[in-house]
N, CA, C and O atoms as a MOPAC input file, in Angstrom:
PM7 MOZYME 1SCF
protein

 N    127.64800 1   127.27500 1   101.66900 1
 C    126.82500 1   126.15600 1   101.32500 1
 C    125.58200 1   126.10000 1   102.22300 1
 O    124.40000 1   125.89500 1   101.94600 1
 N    126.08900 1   126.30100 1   103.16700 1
 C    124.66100 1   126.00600 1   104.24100 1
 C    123.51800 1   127.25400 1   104.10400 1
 O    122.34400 1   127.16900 1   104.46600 1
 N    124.09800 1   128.30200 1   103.55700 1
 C    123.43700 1   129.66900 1   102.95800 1
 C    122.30600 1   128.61900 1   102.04300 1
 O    121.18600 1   128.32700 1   102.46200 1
 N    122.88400 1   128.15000 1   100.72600 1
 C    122.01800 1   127.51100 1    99.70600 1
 C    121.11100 1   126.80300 1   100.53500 1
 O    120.00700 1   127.30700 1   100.74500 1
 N    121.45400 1   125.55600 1   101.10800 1
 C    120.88300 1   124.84900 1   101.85800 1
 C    120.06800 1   125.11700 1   102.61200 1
 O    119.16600 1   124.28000 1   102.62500 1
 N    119.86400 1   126.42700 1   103.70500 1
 C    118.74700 1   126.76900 1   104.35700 1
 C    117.99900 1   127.35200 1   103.42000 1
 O    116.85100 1   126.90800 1   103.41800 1
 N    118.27600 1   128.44600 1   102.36000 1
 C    117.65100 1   128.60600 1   101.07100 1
 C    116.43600 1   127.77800 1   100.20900 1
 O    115.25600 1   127.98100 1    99.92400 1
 N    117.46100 1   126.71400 1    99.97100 1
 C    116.40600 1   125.41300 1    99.26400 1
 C    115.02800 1   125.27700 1   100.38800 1
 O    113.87800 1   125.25500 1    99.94900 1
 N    115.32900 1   125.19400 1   101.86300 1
 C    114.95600 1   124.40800 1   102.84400 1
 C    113.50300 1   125.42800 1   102.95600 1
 O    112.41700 1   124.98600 1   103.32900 1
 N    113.71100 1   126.64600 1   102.61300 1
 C    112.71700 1   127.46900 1   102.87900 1
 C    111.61700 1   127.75800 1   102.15200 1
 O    110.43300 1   127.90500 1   102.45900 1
 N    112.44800 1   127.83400 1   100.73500 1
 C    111.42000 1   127.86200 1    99.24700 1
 C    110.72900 1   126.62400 1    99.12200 1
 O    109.60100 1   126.58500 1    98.63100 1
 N    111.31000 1   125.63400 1    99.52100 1
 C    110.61000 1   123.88000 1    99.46700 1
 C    109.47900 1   124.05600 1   100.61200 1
 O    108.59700 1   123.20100 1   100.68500 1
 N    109.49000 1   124.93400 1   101.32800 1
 C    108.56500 1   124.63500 1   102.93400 1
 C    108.93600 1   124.43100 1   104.24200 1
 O    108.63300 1   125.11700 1   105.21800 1
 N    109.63900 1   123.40300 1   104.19200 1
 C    110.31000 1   122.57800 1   104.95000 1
 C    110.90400 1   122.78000 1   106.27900 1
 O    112.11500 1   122.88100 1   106.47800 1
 N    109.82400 1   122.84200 1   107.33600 1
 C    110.21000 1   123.72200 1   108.61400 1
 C    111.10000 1   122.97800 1   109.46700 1
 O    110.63400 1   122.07500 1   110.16100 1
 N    112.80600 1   123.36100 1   109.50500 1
 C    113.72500 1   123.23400 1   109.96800 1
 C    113.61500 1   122.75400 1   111.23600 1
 O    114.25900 1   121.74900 1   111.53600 1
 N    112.70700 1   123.44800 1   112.27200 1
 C    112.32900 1   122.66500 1   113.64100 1
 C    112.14100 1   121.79500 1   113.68700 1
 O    112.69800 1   121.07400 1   114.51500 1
 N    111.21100 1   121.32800 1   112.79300 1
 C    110.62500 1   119.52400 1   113.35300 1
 C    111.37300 1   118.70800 1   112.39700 1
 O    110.99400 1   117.55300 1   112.20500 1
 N    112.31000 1   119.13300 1   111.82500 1
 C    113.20600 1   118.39300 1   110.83500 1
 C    114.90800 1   117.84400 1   111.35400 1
 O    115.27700 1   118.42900 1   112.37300 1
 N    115.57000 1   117.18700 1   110.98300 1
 C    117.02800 1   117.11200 1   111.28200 1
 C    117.69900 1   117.01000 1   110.00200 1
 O    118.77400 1   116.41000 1   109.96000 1
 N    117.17600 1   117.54700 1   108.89100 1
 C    117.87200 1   117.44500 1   107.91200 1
 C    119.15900 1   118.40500 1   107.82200 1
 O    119.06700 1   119.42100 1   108.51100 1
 N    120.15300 1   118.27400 1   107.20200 1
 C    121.60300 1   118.61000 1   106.71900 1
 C    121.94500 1   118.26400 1   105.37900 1
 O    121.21400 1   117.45000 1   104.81600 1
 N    123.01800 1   118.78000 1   104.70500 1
 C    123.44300 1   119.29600 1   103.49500 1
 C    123.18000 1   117.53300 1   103.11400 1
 O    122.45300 1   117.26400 1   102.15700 1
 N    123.74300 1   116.54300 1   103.82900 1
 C    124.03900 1   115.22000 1   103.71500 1
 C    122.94100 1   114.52400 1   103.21500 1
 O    123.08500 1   113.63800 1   102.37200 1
 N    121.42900 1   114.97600 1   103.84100 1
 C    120.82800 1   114.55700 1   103.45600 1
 C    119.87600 1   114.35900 1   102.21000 1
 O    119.07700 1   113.42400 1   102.17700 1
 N    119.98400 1   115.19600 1   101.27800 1
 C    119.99300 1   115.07400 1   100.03000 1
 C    120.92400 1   114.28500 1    99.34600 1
 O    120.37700 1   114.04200 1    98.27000 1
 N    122.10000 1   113.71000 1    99.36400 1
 C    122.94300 1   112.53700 1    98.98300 1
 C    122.58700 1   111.59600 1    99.58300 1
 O    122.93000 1   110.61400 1    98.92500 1
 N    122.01500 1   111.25600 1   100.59400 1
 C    121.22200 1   110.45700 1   101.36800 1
 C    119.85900 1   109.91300 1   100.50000 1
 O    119.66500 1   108.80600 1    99.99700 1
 N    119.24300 1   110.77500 1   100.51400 1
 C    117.88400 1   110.77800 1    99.52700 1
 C    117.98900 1   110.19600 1    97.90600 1
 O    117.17400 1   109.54200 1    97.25500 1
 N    119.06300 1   110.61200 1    97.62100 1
 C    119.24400 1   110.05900 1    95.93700 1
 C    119.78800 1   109.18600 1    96.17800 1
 O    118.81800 1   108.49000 1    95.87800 1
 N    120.68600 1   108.29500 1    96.54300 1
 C    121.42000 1   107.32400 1    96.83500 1
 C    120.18700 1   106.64800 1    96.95100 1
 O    119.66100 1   106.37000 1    95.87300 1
 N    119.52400 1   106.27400 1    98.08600 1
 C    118.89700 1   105.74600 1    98.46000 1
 C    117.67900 1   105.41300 1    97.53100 1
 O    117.12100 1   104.34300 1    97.77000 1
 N    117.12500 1   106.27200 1    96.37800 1
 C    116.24500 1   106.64800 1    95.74400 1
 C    116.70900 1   105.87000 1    94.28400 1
 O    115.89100 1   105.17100 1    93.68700 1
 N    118.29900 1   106.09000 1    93.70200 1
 C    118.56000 1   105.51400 1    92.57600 1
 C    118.99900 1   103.85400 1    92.59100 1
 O    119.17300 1   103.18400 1    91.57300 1
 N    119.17500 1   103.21900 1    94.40200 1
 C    119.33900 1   102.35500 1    94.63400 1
 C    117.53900 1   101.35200 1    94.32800 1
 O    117.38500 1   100.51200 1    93.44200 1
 N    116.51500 1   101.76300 1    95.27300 1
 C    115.36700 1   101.62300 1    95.13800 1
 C    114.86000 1   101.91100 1    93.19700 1
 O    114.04700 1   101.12500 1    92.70900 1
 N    115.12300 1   102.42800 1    92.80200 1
 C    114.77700 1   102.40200 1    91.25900 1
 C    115.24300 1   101.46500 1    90.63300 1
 O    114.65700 1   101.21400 1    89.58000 1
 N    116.79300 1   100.33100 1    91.10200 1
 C    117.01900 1    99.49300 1    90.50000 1
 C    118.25100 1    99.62100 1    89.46700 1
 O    118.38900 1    99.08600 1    88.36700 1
 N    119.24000 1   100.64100 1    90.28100 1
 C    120.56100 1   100.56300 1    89.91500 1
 C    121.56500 1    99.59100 1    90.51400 1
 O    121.11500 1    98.68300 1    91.21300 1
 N    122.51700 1    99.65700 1    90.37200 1
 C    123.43500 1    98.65500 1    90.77500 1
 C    123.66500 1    99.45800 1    91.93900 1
 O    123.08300 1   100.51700 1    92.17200 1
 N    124.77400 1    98.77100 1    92.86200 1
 C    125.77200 1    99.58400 1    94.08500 1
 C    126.51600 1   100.70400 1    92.88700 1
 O    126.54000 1   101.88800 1    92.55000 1
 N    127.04600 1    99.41900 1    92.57300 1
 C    128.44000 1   100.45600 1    91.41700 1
 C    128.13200 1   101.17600 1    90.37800 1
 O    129.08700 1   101.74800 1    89.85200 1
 N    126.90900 1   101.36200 1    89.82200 1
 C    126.10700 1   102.56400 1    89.24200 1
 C    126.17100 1   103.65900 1    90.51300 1
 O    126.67700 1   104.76300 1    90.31200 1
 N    125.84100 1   103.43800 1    91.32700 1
 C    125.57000 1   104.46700 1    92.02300 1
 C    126.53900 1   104.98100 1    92.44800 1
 O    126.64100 1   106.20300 1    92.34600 1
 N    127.64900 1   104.15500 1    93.11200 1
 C    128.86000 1   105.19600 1    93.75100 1
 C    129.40400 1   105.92000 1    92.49400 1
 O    129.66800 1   107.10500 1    92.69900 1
 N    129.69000 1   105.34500 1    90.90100 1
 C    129.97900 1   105.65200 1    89.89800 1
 C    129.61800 1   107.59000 1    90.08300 1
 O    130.30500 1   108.60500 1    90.19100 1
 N    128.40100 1   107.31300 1    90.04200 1
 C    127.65600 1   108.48700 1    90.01400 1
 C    127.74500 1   109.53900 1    91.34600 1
 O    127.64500 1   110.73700 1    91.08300 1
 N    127.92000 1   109.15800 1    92.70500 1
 C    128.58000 1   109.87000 1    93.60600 1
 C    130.07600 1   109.88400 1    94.29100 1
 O    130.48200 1   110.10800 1    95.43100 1
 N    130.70600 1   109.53200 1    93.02500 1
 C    131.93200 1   109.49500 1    93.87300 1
 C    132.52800 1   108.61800 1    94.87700 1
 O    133.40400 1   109.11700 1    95.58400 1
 N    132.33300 1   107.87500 1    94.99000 1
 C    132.26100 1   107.03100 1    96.12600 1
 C    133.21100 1   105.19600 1    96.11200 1
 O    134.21400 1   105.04600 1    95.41400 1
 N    132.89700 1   104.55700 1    96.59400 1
 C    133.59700 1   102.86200 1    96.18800 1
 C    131.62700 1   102.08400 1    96.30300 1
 O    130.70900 1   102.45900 1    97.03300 1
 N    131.64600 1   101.19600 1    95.48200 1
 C    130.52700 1   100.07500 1    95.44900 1
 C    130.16500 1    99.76100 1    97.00100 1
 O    129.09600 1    99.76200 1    97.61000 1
 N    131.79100 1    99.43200 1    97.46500 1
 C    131.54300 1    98.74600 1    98.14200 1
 C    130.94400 1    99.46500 1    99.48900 1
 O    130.04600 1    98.87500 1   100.09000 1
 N    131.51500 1   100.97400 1   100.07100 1
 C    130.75000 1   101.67600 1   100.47400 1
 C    129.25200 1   102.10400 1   100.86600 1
 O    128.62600 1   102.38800 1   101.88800 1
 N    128.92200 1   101.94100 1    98.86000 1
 C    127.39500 1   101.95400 1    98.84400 1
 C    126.49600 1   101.02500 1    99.64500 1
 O    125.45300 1   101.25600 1   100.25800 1
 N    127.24400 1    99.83100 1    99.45300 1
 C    126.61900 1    98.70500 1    99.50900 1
 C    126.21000 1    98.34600 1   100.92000 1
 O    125.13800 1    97.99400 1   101.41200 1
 N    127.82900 1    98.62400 1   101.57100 1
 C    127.75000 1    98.71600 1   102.78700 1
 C    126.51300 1    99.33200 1   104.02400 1
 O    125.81500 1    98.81900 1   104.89800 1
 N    126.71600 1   100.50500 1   103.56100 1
 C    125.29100 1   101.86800 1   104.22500 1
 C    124.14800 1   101.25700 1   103.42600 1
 O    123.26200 1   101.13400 1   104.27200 1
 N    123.65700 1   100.78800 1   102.22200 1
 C    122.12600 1   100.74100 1   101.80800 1
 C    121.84100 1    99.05800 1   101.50400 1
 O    120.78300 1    98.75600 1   100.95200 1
 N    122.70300 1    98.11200 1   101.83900 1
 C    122.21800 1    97.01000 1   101.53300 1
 C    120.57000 1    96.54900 1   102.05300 1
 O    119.95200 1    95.64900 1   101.48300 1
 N    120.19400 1    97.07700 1   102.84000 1
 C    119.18500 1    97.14100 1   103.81200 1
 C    118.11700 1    97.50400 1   103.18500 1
 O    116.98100 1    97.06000 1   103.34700 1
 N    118.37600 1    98.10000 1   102.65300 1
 C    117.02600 1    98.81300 1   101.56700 1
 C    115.70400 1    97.73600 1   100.81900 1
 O    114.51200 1    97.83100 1   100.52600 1
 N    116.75500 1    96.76800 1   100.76100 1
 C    115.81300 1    95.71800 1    99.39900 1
 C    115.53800 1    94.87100 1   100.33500 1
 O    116.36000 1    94.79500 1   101.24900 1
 N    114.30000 1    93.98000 1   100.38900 1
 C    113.59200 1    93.00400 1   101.09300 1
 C    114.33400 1    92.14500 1   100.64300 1
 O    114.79700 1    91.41500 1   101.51900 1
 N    114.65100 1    91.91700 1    99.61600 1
 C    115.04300 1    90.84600 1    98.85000 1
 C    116.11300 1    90.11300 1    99.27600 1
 O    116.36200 1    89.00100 1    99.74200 1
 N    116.75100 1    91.29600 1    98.90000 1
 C    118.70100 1    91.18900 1    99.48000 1
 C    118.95800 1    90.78800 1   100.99900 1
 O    119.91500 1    90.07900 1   101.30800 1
 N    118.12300 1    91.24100 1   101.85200 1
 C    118.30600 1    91.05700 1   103.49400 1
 C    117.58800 1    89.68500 1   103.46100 1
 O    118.26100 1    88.78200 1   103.95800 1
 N    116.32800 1    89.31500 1   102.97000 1
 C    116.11500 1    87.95100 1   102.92700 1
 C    117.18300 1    87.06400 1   102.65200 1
 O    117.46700 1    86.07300 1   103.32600 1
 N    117.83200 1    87.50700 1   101.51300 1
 C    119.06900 1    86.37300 1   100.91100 1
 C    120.08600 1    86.15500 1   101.47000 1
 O    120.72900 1    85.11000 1   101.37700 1
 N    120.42500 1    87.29800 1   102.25500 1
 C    121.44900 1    87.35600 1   103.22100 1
 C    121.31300 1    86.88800 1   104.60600 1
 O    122.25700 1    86.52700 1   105.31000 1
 N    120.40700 1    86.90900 1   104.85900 1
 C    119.77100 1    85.96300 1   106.54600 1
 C    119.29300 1    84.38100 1   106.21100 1
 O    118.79600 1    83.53500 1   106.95500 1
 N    119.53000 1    84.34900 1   105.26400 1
 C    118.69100 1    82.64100 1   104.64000 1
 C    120.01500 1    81.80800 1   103.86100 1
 O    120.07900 1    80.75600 1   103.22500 1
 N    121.02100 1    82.85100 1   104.26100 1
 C    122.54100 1    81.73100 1   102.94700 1
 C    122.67200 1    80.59900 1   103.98600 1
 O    122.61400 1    80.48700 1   105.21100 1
 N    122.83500 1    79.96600 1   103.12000 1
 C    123.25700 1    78.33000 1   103.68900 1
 C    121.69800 1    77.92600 1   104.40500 1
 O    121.57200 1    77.21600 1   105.40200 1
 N    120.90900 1    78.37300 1   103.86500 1
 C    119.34000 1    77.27100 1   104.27600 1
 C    118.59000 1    77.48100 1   103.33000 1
 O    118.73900 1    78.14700 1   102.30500 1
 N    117.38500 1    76.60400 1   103.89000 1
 C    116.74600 1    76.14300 1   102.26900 1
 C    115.07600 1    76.12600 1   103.03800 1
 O    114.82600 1    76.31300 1   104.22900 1
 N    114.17200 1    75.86000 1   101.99800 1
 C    112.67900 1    75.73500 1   102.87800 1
 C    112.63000 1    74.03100 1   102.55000 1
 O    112.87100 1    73.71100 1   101.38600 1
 N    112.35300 1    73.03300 1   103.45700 1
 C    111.94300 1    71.45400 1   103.05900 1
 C    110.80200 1    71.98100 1   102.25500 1
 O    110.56100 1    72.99400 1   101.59800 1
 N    109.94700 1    70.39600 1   102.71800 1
 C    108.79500 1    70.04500 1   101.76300 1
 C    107.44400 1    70.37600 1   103.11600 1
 O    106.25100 1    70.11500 1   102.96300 1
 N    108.01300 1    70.93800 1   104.25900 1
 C    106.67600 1    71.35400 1   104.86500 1
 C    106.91400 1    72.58800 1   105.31000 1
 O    106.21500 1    73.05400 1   106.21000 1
 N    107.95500 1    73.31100 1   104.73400 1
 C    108.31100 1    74.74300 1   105.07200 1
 C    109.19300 1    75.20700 1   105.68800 1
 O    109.67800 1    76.30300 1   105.40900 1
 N    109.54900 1    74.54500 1   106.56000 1
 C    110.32000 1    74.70600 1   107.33000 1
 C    111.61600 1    75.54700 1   106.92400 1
 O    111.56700 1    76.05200 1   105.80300 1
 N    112.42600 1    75.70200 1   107.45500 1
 C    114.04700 1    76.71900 1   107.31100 1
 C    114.74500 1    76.01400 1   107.83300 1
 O    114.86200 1    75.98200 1   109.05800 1
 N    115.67300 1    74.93500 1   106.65900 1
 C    116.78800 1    73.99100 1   107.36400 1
 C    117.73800 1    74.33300 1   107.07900 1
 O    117.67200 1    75.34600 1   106.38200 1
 N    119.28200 1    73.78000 1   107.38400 1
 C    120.76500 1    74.26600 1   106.84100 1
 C    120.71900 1    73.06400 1   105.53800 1
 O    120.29400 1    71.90900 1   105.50600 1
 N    121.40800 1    73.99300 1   104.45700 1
 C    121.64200 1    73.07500 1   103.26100 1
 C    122.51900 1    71.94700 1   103.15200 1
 O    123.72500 1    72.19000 1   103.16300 1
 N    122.16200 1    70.83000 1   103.05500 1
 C    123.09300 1    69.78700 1   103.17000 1
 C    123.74900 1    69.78300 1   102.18900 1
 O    123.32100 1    70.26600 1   101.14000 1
 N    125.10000 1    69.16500 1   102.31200 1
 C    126.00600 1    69.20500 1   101.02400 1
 C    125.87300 1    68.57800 1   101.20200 1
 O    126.32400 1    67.64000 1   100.54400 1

């Protein structure tokens, strides 16, 4: 495998010195790539083998969105902006 892999690495350009890439990182790259295009978690592990929850785990980070929503649960913006806890 690592035969192919330095293979690919050479015909692509891709000078191995100033690089740290490994076999991994091409599953790295699409993952990351079909997540950013706007698949689900569980589309994606579907597609590598994997659990959702896995995915989700390693790339939740990816989306502005999602890390906003997740650092902001249980608060809200008032009426002058602010970032308060949600009153029940």
């Amino acid at each position: 495998m690592h035969y192919h892999f330095d293979r690919s690495m050479t015909l692509a350009g891709i000078n191995q010195v100033n690089r740290s890439l490994v076999p991994h990182s091409f599953r790295h790259h699409f993952i990351t790539e079909r997540i950013m295009s706007g698949l689900s978690y569980h589309e994606v592990a579907a597609m590598c083998g994997t659990s959702s929850g896995e995915v989700e785990e390693t790339y939740y980070h990816l989306n502005d969105q999602t890390r906003l929503t997740h650092a902001l649960a249980g608060y809200e913006l008032d009426d002058s902006g602010l970032v308060v806890p949600v009153e029940e």
